[in-house]
C-alpha positions in Angstrom: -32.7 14.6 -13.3 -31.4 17.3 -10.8 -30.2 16.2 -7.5 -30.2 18.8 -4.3 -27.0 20.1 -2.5 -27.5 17.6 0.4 -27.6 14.3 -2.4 -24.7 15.7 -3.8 -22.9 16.5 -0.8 -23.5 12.9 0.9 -22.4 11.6 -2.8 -18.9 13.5 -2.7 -18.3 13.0 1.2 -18.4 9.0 0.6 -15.9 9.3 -2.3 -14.1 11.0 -0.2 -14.0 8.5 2.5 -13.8 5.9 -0.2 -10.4 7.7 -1.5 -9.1 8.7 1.9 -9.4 4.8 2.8 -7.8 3.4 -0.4 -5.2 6.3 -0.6 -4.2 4.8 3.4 -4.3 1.5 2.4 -2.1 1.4 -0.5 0.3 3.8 1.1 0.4 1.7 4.3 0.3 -1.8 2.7 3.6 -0.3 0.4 5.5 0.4 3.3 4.9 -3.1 5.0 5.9 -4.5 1.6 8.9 -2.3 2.1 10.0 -3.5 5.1 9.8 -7.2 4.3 11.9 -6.5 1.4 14.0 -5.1 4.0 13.9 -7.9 6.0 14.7 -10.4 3.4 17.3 -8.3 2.2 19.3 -8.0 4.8 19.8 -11.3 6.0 20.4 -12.3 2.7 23.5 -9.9 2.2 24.9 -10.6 5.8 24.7 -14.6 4.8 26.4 -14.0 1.9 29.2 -12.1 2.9 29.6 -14.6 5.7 29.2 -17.8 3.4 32.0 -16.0 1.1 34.4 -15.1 4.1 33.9 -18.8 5.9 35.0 -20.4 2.6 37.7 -17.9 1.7 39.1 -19.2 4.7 38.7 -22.8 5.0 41.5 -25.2 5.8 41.6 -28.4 4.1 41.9 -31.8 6.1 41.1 -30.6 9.5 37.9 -31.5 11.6 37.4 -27.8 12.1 37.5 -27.1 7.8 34.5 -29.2 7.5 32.2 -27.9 10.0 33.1 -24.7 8.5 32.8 -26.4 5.5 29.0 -27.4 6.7 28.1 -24.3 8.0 29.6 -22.4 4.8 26.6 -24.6 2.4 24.0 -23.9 5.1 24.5 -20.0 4.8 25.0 -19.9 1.4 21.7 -22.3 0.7 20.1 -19.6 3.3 21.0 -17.2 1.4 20.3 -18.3 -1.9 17.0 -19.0 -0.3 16.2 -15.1 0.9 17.3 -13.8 -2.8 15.2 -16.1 -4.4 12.3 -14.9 -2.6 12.8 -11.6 -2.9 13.2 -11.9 -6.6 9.9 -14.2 -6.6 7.8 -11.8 -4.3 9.1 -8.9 -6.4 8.9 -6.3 -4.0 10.4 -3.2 -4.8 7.8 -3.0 -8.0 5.2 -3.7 -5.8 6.4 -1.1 -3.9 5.8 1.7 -6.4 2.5 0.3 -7.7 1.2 0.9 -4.0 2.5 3.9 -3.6 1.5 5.1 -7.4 -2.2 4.2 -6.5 -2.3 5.9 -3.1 -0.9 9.0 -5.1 -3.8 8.4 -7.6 -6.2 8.1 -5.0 -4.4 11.1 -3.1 -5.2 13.7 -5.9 -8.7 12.1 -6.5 -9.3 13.3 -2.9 -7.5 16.2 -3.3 -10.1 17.0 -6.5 -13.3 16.7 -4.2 -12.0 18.7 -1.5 -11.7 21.3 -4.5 -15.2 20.6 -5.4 -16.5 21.4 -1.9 -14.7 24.5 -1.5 -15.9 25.6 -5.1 -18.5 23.7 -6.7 -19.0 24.1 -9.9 -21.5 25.1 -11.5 -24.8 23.0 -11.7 -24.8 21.8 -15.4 -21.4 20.7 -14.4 -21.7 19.1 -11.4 -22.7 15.7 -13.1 -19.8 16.3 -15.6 -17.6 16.1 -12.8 -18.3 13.4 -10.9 -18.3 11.3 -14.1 -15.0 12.1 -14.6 -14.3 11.3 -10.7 -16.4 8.1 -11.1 -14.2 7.0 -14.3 -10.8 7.7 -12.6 -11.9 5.9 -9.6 -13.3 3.2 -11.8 -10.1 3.0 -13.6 -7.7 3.0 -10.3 -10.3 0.2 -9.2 -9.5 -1.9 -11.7 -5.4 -1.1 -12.6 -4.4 -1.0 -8.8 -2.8 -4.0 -7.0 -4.7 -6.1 -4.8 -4.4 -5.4 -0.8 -5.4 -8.3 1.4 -8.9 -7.7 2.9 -7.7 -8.2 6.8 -4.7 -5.6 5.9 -7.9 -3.2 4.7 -10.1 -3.5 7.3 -7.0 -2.6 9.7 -6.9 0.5 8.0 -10.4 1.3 7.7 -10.7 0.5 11.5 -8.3 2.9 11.8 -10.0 5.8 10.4 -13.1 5.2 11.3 -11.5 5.6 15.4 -9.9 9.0 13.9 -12.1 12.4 13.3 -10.7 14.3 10.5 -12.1 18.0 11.0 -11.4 19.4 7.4 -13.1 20.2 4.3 -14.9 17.1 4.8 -15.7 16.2 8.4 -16.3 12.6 9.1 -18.2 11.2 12.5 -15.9 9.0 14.3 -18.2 6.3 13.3 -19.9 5.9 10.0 -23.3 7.5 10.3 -26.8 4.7 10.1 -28.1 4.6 6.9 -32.3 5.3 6.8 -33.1 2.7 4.0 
């Protein structure tokens, strides 16, 4: 079956957009999960010093050593409580999956910009985006999950933004005929 320029050009424009959205979203989404890995972190290092420092210098026998005393199990259960998480939530790995997949999706994209510039040749062109089609199905399946809300942000986002290069995208999606 041959396919005309325009089928194949609508066909490598929407992988495009597909890899230009996933590439966002898992680059985006990694750097949120960065930051609440900050987040957790730092609090929990602050309490602990503190906690540490408070009972380093408790007094025994005094009103004052017991509230200090109090205060020295609520940090340090506060603490405990912030490193627990952040060794549950595991966010540093999750980190670097994101960003390994929006680099994955990155050079995906970067391969169809390629295309459009120089196609290849016609017995090749199906070639191609079989092997596109198998990366992308493969990076589908192996990436890490990104909430749906957290997705649609992000596609909202691009959708608002014109991107006048190789591939030049309406600022809304165009209506399909069907």
């Amino acid at each position: 079956m041959s396919y005309s320029a325009d089928q194949i050009d609508i066909l490598a424009r929407d992988w495009f957009r597909r890899c230009r959205e996933s590439q966002m979203a898992h680059f985006e989404y990694g750097s949120r999960l960065e930051a609440y890995h900050t987040f957790l972190g730092v609090p929990s290092v602050a309490l602990s010093t503190i906690a540490g420092t408070a009972a380093a210098g408790s007094i025994a026998g005094t009103e004052e050593a017991f509230l200090l005393e109090v205060a020295t199990v609520i940090l340090s259960l506060s603490a405990a409580t912030l490193t627990s998480l952040q060794t549950f939530l595991n966010l540093p790995d999750r980190v670097a999956k994101h960003r390994a997949a929006g680099a994955a999706y990155s050079a995906l994209r970067r391969e169809l910009e390629i295309f459009k510039m120089l196609p290849p040749e016609s017995g090749s062109t199906r070639e191609f985006f079989e092997g596109i089609r198998k990366r992308m199905d493969e990076l589908s399946a192996n990436a890490p999950g990104i909430p749906s809300s957290f997705k649609a942000e992000v596609d909202k986002k691009l959708q608002s933004e014109m991107y006048p290069r190789i591939f030049s995208f309406p600022a809304s999606p165009p209506a399909t005929t069907g």
